[in-house]
N, CA, C and O atoms as a GROMACS GRO file, in nm:
protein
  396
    1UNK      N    1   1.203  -0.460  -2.770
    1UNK     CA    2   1.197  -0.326  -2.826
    1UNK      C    3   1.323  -0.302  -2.907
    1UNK      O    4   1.425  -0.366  -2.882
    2UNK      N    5   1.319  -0.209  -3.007
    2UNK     CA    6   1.416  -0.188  -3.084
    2UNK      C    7   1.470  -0.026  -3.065
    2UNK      O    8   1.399   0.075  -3.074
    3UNK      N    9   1.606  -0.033  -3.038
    3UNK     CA   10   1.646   0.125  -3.049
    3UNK      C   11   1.786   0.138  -3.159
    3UNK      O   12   1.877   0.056  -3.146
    4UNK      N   13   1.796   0.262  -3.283
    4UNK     CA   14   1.900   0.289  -3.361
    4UNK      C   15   2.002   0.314  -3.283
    4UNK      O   16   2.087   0.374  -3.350
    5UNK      N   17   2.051   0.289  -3.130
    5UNK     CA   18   2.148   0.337  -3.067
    5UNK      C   19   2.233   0.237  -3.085
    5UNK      O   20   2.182   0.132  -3.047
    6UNK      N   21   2.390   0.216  -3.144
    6UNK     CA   22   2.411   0.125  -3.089
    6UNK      C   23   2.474   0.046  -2.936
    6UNK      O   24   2.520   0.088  -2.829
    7UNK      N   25   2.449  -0.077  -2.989
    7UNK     CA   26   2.511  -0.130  -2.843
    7UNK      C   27   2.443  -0.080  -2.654
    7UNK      O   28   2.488  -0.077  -2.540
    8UNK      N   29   2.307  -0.049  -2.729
    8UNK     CA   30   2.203  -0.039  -2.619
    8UNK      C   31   2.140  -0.158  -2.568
    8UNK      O   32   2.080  -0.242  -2.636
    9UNK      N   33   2.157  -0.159  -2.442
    9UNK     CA   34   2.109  -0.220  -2.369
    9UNK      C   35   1.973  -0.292  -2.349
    9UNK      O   36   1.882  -0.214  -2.321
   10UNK      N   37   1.942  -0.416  -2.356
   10UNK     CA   38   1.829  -0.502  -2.359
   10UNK      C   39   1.676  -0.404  -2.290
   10UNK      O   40   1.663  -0.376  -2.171
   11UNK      N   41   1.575  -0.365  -2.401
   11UNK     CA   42   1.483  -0.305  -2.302
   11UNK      C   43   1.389  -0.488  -2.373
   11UNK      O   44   1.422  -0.567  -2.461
   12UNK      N   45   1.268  -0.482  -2.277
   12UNK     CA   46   1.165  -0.524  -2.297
   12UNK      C   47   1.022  -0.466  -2.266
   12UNK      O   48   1.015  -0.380  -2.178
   13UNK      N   49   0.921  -0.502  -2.323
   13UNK     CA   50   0.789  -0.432  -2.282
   13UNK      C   51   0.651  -0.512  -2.293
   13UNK      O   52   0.628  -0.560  -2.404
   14UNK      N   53   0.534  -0.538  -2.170
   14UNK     CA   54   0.491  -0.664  -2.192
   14UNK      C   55   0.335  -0.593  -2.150
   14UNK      O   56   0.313  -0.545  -2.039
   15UNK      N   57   0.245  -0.596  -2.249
   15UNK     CA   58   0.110  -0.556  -2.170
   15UNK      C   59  -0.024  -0.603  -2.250
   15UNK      O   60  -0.025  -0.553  -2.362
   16UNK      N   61  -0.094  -0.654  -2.232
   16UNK     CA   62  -0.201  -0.741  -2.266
   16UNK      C   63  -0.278  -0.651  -2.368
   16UNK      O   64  -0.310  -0.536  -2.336
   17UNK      N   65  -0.315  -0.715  -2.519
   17UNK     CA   66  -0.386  -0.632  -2.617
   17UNK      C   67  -0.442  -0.519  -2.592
   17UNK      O   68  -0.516  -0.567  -2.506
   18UNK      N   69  -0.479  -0.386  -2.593
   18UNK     CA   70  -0.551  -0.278  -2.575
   18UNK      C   71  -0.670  -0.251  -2.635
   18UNK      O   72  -0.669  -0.237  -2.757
   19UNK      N   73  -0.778  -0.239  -2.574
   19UNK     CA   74  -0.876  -0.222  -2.616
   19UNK      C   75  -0.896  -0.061  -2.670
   19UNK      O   76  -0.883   0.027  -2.585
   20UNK      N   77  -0.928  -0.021  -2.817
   20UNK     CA   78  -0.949   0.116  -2.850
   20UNK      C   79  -1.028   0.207  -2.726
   20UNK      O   80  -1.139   0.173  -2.683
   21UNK      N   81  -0.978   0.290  -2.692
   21UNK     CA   82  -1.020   0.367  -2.613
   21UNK      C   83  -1.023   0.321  -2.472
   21UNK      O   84  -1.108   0.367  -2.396
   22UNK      N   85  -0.950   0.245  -2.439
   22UNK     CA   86  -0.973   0.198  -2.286
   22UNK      C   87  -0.829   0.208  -2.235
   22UNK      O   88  -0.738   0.161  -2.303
   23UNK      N   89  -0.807   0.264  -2.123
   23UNK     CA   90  -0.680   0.253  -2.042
   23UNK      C   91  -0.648   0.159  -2.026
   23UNK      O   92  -0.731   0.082  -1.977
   24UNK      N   93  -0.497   0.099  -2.059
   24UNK     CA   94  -0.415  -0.018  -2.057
   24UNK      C   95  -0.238  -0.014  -1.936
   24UNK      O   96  -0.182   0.087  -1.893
   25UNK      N   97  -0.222  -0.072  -1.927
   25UNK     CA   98  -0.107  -0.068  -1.830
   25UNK      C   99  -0.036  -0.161  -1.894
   25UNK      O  100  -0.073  -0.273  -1.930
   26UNK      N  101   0.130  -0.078  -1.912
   26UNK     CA  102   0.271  -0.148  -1.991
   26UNK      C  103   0.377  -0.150  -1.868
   26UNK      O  104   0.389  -0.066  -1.779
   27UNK      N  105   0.440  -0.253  -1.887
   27UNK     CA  106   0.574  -0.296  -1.843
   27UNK      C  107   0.664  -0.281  -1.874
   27UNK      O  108   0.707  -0.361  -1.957
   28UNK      N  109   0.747  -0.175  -1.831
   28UNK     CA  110   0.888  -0.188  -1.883
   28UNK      C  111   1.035  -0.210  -1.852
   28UNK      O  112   1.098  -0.127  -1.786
   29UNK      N  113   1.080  -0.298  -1.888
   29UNK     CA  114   1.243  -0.368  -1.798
   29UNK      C  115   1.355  -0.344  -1.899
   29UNK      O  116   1.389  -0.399  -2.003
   30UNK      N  117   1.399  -0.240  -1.828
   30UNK     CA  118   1.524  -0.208  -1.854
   30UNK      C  119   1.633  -0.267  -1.816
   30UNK      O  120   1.664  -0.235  -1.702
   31UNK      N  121   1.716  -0.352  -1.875
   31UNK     CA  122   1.809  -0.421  -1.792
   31UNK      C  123   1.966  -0.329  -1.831
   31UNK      O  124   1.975  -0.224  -1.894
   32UNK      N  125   2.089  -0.421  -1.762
   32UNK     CA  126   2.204  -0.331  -1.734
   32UNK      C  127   2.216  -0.200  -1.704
   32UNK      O  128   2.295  -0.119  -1.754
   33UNK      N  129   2.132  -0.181  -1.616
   33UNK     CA  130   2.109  -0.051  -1.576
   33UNK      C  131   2.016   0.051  -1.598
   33UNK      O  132   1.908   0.041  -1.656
   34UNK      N  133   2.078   0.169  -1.536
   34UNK     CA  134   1.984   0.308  -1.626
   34UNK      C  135   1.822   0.314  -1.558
   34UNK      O  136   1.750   0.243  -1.489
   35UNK      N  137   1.819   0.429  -1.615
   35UNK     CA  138   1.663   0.436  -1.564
   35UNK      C  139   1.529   0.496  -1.682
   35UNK      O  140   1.584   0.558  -1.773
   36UNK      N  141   1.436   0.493  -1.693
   36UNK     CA  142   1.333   0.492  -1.797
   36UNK      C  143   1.312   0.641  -1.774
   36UNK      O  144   1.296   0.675  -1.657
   37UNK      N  145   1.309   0.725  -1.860
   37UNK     CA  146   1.258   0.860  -1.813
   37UNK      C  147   1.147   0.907  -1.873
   37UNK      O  148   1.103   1.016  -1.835
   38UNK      N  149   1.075   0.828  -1.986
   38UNK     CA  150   1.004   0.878  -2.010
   38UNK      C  151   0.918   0.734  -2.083
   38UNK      O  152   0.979   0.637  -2.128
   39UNK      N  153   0.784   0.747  -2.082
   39UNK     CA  154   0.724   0.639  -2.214
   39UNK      C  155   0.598   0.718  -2.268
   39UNK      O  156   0.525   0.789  -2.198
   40UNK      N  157   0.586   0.696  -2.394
   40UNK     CA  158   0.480   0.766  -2.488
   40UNK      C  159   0.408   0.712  -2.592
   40UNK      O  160   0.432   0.593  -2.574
   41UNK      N  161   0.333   0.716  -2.693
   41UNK     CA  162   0.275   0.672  -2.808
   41UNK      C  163   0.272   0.766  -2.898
   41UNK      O  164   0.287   0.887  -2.881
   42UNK      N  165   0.248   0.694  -3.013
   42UNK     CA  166   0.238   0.809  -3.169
   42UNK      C  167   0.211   0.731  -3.232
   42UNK      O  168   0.266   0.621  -3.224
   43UNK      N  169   0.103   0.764  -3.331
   43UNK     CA  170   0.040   0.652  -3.436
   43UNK      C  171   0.138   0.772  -3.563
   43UNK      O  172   0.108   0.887  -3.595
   44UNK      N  173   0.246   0.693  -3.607
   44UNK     CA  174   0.314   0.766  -3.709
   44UNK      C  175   0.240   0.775  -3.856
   44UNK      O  176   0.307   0.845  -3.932
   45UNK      N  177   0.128   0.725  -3.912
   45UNK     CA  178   0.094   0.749  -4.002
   45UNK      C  179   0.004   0.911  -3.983
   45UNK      O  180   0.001   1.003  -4.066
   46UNK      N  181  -0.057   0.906  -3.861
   46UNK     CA  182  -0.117   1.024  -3.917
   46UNK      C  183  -0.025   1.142  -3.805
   46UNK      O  184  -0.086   1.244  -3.773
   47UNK      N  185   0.104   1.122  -3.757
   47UNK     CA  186   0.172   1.218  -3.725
   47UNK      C  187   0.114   1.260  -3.608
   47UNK      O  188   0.112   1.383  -3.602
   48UNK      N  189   0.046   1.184  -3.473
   48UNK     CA  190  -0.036   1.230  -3.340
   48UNK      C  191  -0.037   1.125  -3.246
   48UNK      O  192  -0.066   1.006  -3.256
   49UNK      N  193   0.005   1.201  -3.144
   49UNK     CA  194   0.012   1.126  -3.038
   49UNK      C  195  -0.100   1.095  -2.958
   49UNK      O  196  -0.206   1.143  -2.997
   50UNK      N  197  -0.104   1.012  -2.834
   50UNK     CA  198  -0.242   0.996  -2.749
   50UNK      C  199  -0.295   1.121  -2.689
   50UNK      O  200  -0.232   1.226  -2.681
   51UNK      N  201  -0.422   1.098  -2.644
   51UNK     CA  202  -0.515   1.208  -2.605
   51UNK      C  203  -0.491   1.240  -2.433
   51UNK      O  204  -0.530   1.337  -2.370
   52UNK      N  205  -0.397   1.101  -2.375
   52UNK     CA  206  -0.375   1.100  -2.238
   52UNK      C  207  -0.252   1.116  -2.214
   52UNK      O  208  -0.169   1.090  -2.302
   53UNK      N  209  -0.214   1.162  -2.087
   53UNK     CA  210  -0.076   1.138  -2.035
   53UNK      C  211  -0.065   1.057  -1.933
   53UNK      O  212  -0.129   1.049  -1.828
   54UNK      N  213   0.055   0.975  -1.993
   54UNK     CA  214   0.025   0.810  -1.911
   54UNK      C  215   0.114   0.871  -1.777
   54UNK      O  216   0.147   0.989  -1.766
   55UNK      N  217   0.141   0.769  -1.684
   55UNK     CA  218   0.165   0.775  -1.544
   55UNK      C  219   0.308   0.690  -1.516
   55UNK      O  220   0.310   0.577  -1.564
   56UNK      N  221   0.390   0.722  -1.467
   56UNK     CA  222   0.504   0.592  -1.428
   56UNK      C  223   0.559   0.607  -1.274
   56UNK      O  224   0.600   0.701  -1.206
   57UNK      N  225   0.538   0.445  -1.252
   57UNK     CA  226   0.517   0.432  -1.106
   57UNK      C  227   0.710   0.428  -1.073
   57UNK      O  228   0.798   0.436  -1.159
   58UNK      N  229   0.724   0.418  -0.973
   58UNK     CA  230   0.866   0.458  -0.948
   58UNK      C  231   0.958   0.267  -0.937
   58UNK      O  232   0.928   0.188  -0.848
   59UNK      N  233   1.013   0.252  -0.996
   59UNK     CA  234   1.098   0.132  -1.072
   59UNK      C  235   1.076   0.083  -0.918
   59UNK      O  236   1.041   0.141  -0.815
   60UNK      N  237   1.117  -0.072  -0.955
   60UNK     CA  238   1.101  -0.202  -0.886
   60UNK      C  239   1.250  -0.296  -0.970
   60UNK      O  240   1.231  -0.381  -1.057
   61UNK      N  241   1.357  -0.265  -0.930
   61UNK     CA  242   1.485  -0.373  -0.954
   61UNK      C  243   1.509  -0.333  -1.122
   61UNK      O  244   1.587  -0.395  -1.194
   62UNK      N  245   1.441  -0.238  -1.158
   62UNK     CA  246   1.507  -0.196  -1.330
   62UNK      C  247   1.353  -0.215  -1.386
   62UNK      O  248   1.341  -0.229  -1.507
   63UNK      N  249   1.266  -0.216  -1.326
   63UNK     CA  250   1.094  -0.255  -1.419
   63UNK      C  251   1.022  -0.152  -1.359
   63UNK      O  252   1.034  -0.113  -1.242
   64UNK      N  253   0.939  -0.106  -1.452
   64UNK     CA  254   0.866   0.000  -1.456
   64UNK      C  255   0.697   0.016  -1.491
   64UNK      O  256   0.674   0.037  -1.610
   65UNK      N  257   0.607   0.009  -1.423
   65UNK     CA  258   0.486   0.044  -1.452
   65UNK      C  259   0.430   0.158  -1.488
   65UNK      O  260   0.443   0.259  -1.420
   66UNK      N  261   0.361   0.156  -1.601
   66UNK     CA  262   0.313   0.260  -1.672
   66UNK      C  263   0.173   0.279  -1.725
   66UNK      O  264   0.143   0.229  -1.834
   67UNK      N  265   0.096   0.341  -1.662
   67UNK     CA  266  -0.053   0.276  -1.650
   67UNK      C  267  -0.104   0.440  -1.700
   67UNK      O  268  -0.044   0.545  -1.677
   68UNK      N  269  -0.256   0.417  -1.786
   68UNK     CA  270  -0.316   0.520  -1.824
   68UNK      C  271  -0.280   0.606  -1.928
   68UNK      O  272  -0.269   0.728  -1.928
   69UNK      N  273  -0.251   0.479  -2.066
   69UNK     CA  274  -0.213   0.472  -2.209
   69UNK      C  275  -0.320   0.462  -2.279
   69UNK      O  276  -0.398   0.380  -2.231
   70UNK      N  277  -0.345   0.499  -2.348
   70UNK     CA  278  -0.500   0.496  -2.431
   70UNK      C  279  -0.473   0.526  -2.578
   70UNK      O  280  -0.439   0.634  -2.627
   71UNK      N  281  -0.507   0.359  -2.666
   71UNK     CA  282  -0.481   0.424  -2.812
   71UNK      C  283  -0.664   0.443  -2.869
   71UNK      O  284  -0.748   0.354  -2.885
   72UNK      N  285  -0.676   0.589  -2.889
   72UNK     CA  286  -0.812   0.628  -2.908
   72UNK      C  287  -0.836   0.594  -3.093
   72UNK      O  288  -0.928   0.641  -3.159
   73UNK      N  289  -0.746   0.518  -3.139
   73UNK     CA  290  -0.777   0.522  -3.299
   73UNK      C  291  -0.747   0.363  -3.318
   73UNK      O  292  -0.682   0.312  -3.227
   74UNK      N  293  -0.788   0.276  -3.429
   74UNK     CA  294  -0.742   0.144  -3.458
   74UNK      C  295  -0.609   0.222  -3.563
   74UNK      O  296  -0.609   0.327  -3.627
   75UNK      N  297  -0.497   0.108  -3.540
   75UNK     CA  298  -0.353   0.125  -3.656
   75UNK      C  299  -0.240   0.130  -3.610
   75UNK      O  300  -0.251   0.126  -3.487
   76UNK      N  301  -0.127   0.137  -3.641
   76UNK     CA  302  -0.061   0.101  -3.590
   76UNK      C  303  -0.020   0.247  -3.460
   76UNK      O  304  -0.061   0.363  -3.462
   77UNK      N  305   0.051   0.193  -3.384
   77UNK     CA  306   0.056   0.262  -3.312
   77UNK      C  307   0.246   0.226  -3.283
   77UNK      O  308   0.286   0.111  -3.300
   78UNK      N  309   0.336   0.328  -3.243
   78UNK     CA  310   0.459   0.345  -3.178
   78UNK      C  311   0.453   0.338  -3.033
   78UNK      O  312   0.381   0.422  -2.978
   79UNK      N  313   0.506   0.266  -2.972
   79UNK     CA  314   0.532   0.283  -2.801
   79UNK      C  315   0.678   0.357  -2.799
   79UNK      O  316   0.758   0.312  -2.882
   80UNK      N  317   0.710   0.429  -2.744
   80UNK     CA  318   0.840   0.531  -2.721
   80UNK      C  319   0.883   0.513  -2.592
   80UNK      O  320   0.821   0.553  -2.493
   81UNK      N  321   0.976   0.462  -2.590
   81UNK     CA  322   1.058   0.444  -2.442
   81UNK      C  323   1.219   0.507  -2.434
   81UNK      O  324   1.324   0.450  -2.464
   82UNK      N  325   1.192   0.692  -2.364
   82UNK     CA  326   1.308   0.668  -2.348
   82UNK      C  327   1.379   0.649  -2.225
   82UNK      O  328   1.322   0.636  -2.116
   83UNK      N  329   1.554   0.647  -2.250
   83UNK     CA  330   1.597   0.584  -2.068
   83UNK      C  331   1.761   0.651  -2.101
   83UNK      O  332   1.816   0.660  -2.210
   84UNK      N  333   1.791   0.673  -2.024
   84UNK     CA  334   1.915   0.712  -1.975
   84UNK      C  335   2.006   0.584  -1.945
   84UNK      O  336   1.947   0.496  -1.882
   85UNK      N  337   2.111   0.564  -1.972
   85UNK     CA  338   2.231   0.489  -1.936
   85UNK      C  339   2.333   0.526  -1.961
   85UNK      O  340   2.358   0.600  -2.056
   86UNK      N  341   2.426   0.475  -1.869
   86UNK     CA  342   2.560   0.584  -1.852
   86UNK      C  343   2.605   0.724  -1.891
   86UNK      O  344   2.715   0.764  -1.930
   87UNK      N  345   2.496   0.785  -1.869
   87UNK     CA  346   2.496   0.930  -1.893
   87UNK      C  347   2.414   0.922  -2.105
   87UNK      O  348   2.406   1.011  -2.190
   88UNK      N  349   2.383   0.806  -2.109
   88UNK     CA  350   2.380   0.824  -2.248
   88UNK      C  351   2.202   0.818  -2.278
   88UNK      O  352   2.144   0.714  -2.244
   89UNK      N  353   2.155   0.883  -2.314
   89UNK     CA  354   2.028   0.915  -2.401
   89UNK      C  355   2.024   0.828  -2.465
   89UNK      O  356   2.137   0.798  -2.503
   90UNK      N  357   1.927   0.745  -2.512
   90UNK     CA  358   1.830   0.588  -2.557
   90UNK      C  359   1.734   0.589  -2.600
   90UNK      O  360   1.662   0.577  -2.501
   91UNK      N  361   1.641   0.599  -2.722
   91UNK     CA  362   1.488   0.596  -2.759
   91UNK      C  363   1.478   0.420  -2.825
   91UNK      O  364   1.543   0.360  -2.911
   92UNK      N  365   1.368   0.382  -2.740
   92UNK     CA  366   1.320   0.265  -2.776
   92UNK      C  367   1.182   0.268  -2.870
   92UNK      O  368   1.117   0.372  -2.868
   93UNK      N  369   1.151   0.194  -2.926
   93UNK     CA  370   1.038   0.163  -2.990
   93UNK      C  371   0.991   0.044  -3.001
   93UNK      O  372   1.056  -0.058  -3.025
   94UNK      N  373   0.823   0.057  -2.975
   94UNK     CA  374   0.817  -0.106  -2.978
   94UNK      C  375   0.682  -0.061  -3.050
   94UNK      O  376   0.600   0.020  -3.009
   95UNK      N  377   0.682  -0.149  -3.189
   95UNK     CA  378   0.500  -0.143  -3.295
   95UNK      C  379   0.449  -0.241  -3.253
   95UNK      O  380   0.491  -0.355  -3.233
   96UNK      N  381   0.316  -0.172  -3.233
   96UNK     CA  382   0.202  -0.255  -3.217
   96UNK      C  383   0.072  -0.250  -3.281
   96UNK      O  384   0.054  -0.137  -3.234
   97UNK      N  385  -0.028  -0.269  -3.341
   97UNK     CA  386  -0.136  -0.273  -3.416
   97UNK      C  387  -0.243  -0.301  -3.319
   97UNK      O  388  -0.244  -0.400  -3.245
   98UNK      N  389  -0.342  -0.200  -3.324
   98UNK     CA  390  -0.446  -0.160  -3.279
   98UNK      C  391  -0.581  -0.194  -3.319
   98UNK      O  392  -0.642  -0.102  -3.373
   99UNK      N  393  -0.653  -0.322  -3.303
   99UNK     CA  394  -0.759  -0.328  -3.426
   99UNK      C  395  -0.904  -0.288  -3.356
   99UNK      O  396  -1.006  -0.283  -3.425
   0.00000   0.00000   0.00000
């Protein structure tokens, strides 16, 4: 994942192609710390986010499950991860394409 912060901390995010309109479950590992406070989607071309509000299960060693994501449109789509570390505010992004 990529964040404009600098000198932020390694995120990663790992979840098997998504089928349009079907609930999918993402992984997210935050390493050197910190904790994930939030994860979201937005297809930035047409300025809208998903139709669901996803779920996050409570961390396992810095990894995070996040189940009941749904991209209801084909295109690209934004994953939004943000996380707290050392008191410091973090937005991640990770693109993915939706076909």
């Amino acid at each position: 994942m990529q964040s404009s912060t600098a000198k932020a901390p390694e995120a990663r995010i790992q979840f098997e192609p998504p089928q349009i309109s079907q609930p999918f479950v993402v992984r997210v590992a935050l390493f050197d710390g910190g904790q994930v406070l939030t994860v979201d989607a937005i297809m930035p071309a047409h300025q809208h986010g998903m139709l669901y509000r996803p779920s996050m299960s409570t961390p396992e060693q810095g990894r995070y499950t996040v189940e009941n994501l749904v991209f209801h449109m084909p295109g690209l789509w934004h994953i939004q991860v943000q996380a707290e570390v050392d008191a410091r505010r973090i937005d991640y992004v990770y693109e993915t394409v939706v076909q």
